[in-house]
C-alpha positions in Angstrom: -5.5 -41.5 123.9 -3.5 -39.9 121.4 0.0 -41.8 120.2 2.2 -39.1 121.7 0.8 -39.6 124.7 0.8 -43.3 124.9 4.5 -42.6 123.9 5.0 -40.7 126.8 3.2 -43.0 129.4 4.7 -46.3 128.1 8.4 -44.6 128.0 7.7 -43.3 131.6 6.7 -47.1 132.7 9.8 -49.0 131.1 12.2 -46.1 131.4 11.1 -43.0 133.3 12.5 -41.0 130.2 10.2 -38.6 130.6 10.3 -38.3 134.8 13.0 -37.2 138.1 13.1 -37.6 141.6 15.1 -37.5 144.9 17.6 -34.1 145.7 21.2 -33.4 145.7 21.8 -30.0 147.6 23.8 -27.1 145.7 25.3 -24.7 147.3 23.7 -21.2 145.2 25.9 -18.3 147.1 28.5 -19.6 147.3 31.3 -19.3 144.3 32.7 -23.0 145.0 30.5 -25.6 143.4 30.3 -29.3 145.0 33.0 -31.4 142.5 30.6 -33.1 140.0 30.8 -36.5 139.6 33.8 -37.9 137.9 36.1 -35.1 139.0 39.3 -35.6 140.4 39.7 -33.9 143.7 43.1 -31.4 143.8 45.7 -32.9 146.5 48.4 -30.4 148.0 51.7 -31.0 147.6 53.8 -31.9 150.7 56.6 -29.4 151.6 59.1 -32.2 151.2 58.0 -33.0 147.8 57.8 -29.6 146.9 61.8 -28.6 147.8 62.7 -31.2 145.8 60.9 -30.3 142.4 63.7 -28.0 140.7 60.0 -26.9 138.6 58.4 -23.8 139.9 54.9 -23.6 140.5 52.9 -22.1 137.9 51.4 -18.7 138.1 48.4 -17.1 138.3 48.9 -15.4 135.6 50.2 -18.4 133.4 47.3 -20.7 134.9 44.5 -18.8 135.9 41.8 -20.5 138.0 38.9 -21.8 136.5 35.6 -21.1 137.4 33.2 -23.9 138.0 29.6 -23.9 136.4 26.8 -22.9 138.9 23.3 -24.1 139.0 21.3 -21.0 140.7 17.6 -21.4 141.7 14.8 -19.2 139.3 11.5 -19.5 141.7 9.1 -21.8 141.4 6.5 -22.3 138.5 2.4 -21.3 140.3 1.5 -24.8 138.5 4.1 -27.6 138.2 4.2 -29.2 134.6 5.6 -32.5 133.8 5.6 -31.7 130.0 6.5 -28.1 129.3 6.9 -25.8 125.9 9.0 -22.8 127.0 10.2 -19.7 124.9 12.2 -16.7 125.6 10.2 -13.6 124.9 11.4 -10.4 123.6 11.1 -8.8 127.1 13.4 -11.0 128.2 10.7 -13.2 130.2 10.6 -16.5 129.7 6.9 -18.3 128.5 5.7 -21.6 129.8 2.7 -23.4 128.3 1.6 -27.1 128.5 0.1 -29.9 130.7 0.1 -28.8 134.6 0.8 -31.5 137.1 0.8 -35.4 135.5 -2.3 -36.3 137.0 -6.5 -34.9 135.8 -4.9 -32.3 133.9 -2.5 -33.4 131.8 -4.9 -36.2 130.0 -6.6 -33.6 129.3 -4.4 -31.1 128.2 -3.8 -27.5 129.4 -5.2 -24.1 129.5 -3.0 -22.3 132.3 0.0 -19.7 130.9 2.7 -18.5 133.1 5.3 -16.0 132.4 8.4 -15.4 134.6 11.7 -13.5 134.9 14.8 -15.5 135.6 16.7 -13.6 136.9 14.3 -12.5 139.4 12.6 -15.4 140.0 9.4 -14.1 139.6 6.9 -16.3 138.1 3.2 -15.1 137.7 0.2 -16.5 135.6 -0.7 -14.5 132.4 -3.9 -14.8 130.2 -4.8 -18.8 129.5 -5.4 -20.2 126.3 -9.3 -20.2 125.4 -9.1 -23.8 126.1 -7.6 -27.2 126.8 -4.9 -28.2 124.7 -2.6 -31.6 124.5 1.0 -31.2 122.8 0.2 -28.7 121.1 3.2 -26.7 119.6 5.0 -24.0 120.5 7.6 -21.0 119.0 9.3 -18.2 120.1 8.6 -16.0 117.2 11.9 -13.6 116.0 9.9 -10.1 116.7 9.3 -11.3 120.5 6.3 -12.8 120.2 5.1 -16.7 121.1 3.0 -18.9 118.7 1.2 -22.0 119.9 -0.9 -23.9 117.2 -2.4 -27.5 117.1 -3.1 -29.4 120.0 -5.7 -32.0 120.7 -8.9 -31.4 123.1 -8.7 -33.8 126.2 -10.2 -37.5 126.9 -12.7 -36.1 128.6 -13.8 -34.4 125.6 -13.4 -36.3 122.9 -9.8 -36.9 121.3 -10.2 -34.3 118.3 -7.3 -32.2 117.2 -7.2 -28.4 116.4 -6.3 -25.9 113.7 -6.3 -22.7 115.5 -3.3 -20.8 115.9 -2.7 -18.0 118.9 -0.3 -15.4 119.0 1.2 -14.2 122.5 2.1 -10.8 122.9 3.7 -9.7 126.0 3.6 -6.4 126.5 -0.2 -7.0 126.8 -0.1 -10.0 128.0 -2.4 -11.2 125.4 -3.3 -14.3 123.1 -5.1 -13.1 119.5 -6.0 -15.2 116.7 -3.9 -16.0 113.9 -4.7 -17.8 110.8 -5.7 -21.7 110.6 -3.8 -25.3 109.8 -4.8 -26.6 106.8 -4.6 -29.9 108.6 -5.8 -30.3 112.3 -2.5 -31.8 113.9 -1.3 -32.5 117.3 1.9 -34.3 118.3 3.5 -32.4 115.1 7.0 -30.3 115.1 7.2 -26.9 114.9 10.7 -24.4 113.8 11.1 -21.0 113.3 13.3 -20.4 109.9 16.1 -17.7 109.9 13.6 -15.6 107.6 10.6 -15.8 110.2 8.6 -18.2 108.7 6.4 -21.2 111.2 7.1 -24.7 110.0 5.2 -27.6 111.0 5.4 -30.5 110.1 4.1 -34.5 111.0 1.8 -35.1 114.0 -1.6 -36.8 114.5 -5.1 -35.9 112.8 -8.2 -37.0 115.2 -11.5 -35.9 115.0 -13.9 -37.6 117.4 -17.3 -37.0 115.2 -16.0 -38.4 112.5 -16.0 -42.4 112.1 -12.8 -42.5 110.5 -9.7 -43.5 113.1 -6.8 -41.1 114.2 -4.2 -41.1 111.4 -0.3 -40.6 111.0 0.5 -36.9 108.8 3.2 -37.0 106.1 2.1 -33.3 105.6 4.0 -29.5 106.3 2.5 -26.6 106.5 4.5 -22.7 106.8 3.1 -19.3 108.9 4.1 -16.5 107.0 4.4 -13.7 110.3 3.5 -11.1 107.7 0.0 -12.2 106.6 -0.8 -15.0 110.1 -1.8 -17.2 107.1 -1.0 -20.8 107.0 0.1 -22.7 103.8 0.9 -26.2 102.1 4.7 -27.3 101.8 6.6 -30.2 100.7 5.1 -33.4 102.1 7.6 -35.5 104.2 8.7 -39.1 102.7 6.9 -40.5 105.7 4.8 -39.9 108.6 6.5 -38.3 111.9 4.4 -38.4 115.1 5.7 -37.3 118.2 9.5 -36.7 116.2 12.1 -34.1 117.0 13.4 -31.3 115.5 16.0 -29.3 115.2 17.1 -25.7 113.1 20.9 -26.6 111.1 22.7 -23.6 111.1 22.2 -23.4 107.2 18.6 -22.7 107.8 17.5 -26.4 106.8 15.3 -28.5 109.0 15.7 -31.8 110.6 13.7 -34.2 111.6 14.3 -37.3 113.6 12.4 -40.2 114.9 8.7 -40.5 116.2 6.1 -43.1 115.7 5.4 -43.6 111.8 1.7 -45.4 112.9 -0.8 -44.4 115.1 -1.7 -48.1 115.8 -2.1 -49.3 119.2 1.5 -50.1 119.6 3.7 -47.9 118.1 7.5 -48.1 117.3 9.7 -45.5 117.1 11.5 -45.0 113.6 14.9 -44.4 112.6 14.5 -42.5 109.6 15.5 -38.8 109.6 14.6 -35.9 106.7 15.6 -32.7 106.1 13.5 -30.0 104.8 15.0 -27.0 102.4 13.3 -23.8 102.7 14.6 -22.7 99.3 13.2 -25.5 98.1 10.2 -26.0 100.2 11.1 -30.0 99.9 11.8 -32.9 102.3 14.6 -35.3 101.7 16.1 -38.2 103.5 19.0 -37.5 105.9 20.4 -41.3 106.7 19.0 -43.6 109.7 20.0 -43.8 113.0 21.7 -46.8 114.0 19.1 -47.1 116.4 15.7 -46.6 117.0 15.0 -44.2 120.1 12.8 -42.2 122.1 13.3 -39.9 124.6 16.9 -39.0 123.2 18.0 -35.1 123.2 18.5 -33.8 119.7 20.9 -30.6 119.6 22.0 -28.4 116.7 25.8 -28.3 116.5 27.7 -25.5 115.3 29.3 -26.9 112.2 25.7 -27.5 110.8 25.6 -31.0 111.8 23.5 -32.4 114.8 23.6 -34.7 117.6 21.2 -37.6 118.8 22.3 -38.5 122.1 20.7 -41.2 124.6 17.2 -42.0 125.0 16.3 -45.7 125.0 15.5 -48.2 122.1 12.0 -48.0 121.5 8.4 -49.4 122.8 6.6 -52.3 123.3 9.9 -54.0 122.6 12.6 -55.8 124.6 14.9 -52.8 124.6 13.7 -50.6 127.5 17.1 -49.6 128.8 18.1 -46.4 128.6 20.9 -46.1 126.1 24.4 -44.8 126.3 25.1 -44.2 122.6 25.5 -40.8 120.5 25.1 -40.5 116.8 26.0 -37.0 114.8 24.6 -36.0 111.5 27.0 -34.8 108.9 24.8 -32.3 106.9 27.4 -32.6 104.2 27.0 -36.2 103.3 23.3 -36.4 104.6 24.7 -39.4 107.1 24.7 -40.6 110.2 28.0 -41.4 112.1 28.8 -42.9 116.0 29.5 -40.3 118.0 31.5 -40.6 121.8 29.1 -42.6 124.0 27.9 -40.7 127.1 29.7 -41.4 130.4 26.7 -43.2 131.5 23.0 -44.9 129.6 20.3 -42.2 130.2 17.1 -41.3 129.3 14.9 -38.3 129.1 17.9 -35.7 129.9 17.4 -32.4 128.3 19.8 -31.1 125.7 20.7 -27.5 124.4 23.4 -26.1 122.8 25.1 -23.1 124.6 26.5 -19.7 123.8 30.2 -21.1 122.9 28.8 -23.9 120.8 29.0 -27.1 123.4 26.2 -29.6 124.0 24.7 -29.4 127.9 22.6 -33.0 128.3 21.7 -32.6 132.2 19.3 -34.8 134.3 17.2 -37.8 132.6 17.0 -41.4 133.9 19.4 -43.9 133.9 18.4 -47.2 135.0 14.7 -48.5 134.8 12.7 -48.0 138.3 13.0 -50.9 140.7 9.4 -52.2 142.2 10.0 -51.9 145.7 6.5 -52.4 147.2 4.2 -54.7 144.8 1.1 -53.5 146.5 1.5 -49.4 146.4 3.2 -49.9 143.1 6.1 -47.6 144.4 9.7 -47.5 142.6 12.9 -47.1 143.9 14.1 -43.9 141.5 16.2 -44.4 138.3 16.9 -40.7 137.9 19.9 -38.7 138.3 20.9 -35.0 138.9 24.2 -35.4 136.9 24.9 -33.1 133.6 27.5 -33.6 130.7 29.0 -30.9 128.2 29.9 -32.4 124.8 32.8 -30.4 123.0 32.4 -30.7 119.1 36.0 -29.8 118.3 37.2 -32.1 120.3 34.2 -34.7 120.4 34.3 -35.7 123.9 32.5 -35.6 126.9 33.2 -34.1 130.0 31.3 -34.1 133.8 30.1 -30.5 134.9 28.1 -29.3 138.3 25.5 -31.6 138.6 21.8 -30.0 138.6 20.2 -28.8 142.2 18.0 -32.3 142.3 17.2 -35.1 139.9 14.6 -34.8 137.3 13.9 -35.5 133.6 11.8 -34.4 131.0 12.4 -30.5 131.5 12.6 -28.1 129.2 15.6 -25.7 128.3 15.9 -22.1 126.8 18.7 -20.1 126.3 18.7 -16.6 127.7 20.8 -14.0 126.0 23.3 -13.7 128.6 24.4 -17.2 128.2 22.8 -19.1 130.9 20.3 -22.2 130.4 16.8 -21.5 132.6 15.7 -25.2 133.1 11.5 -25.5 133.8 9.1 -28.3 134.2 9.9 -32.1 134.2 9.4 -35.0 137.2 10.5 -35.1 140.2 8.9 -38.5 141.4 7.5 -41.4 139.6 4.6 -41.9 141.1 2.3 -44.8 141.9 2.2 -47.4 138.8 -0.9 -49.4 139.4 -3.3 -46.6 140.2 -2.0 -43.7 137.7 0.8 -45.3 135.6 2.4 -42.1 134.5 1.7 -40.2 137.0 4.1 -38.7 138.7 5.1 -35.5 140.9 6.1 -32.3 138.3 9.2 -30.7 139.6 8.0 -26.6 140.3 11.1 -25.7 140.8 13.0 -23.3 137.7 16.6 -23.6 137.8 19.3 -21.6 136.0 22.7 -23.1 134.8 25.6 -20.7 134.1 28.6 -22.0 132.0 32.3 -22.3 133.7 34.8 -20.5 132.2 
């Protein structure tokens, strides 16, 4: 089993940070949203009190109405994923690659491709990958087109990792071969620089005929679109497996977290780097305060970032899920406490909308309670509730909570300013039989920003 993916079964046994169940109904006609949590209901004023206020009411034109975010259903995914890699195409469609269903498949990796339209709903499977594939990783190139390099073959097979690199074009609906990794990888990060360049960087080398074990990469490698060639970069201070990443708005890349060790009990890290494409070098960028997994990283707009949530690493005594926020200044290279969230969660997804706030939606927020030894069944930690994060004025504030609980989904931005949602768990599954195993969420939602 590969380090990522004990990563992601031990984080879904202690903390579900990775997983979502249960269902709070939204109303998708109709223009009035349910309040979400934490919002104060609007009281009329008796007459009485009214006639004797000498102050006139205000306007509608001084104090125009607001209008409430909406969450509006997308379809359904043909195969439900618990861990998804989606990218907006240049056709507008929306590409979803990675492990189908939690159970069989997903320790195995993934061949199946699907392609859908949001705003439509339609979702249909497209050409598959020539074969099975764990975490491998996945772009949305600048000219329209997907990239998906890296992986691991399955258990089944043999963990080994691979340097082949496809190309998805979808006007053909086609994969073709690109150039190879100089280094096999899986588990590693991948960006898109603002000149069209592939980064990757970190990740996990296996190779199952060799007697050698699985090893930690400190190595980065760049895809130049022009020639589909792969090439050596700076090499990273340390190694990064299973990290996130995250464009700056200056064009720099940063790196956060993941396991430094691909011993049997990994700990996440709380180092952070930052690579320079002028440079083609790695440099520190400060520590978190805390060592975390499953936290959402998200680009901010004054070329900072922000780590929010997650919970305090493995195989330690800190499994709940954390309420704290840090934010990188890119200036100083530092990391600085941020507003905690309203409440501790894990495994929410983050993005960074159109008008520069921070959605973090979903996740869990308390570990699962054991509620029937025998079947191994949990009562579920995870919650439907979503937060916006202002960086001007640094706060956080409640918005319409998400159709149904679940965690570990995946987010793109669509370029009329809505958030499709795919993938993640709806359930948590049984532990003793398949820890890890629980039911992927089909259902694609869309969220569109209140005004």
């Amino acid at each position: 089993m590969s380090v990522s993916r004990m990563i992601q079964v031990a984080g879904f046994i202690v903390s579900l940070s990775l997983m979502g169940c249960n269902s709070a109904a939204i109303s998708e006609s109709s223009s009035k949203s349910p309040q979400s949590a934490g919002s104060t209901p609007t009281a009329s004023t008796p007459a009485s009190a009214a006639a004797q206020s000498s102050r006139p009411s205000p306007s509608n034109a001084l104090a125009p109405a607001t209008k409430a975010a909406v969450w509006l259903r997308a379809g359904d995914l043909v195969e439900p994923r618990n861990i998804a890699h989606v990218g907006l195409l240049g056709t507008g469609e929306v590409l979803v690659v990675g492990s189908d269903y939690s159970c069989g498949a997903s320790t195995n990796g993934s061949d199946s491709v699907e392609i859908g339209d949001p705003q439509t709903g339609v979702w249909e499977t497209t050409t598959s990958l020539p074969n099975l594939r764990d975490e491998p990783a996945f772009v949305a190139l600048m000219d329209g087109r997907g990239l998906l390099t890296g992986g691991a073959a399955g258990e089944d097979v043999g963990w080994s990792a691979y340097s082949s690199t496809y190309i998805f074009e979808p006007t053909t609906r086609l994969w073709t071969r690109s150039g190879l990794l100089n280094t096999a990888r899986t588990a590693a990060v991948a960006a898109v620089l603002l000149d069209g360049r592939v980064l990757v960087a970190g990740g996990l080398y296996m190779d199952r005929t060799s007697p050698e074990p699985a090893r930690a990469l400190d190595t980065s490698e760049l895809w130049d679109p022009r020639s589909g060639a792969w090439s050596r970069t700076g090499g990273l201070g340390g190694t990064h497996v299973g990290a996130s990443a995250v464009i700056l708005a200056d064009g720099r890349v940063l790196i956060v977290g993941g396991s430094s060790s691909p011993e049997s009990a990994p700990i996440q890290q709380a180092s952070a780097e930052i690579y320079d494409p002028k440079t083609g070098r790695w440099s520190p960028a400060g520590t978190l305060a805390t060592a975390r997994s499953g936290f959402a990283l998200v680009a901010l707009p004054d070329g900072g970032a922000l780590a929010a949530g997650g919970f305090g690493g493995l195989w330690t005594a800190a499994y709940e899920p954390l309420s704290t926020v840090e934010r990188f200044d890119p200036v100083s290279n530092t990391w600085s406490p941020a507003a905690d969230l309203p409440v501790p969660v894990s495994g929410a997804s983050g993005i960074r909308l159109a008008d520069g706030r921070v959605l973090l939606a979903g996740g869990s927020v308390r570990p699962p309670e054991l509620i029937d030894p025998d079947a191994g069944t949990f009562v579920s930690g995870l919650t439907a509730d979503a937060e916006l994060f202002d960086p001007e004025t640094g706060a956080w504030t409640a918005t319409t909570p998400m159709p149904s609980p679940r965690a570990g989904a995946s987010a793109v931005l669509l370029a009329d300013g809505s958030v499709v949602f795919a993938g993640g768990s709806a359930s948590e599954g049984t532990f003793y039989e398949t820890p890890g195993c629980a039911e992927a969420d089909p259902q694609v939602v869309r969220y569109v920003p209140g005004s």
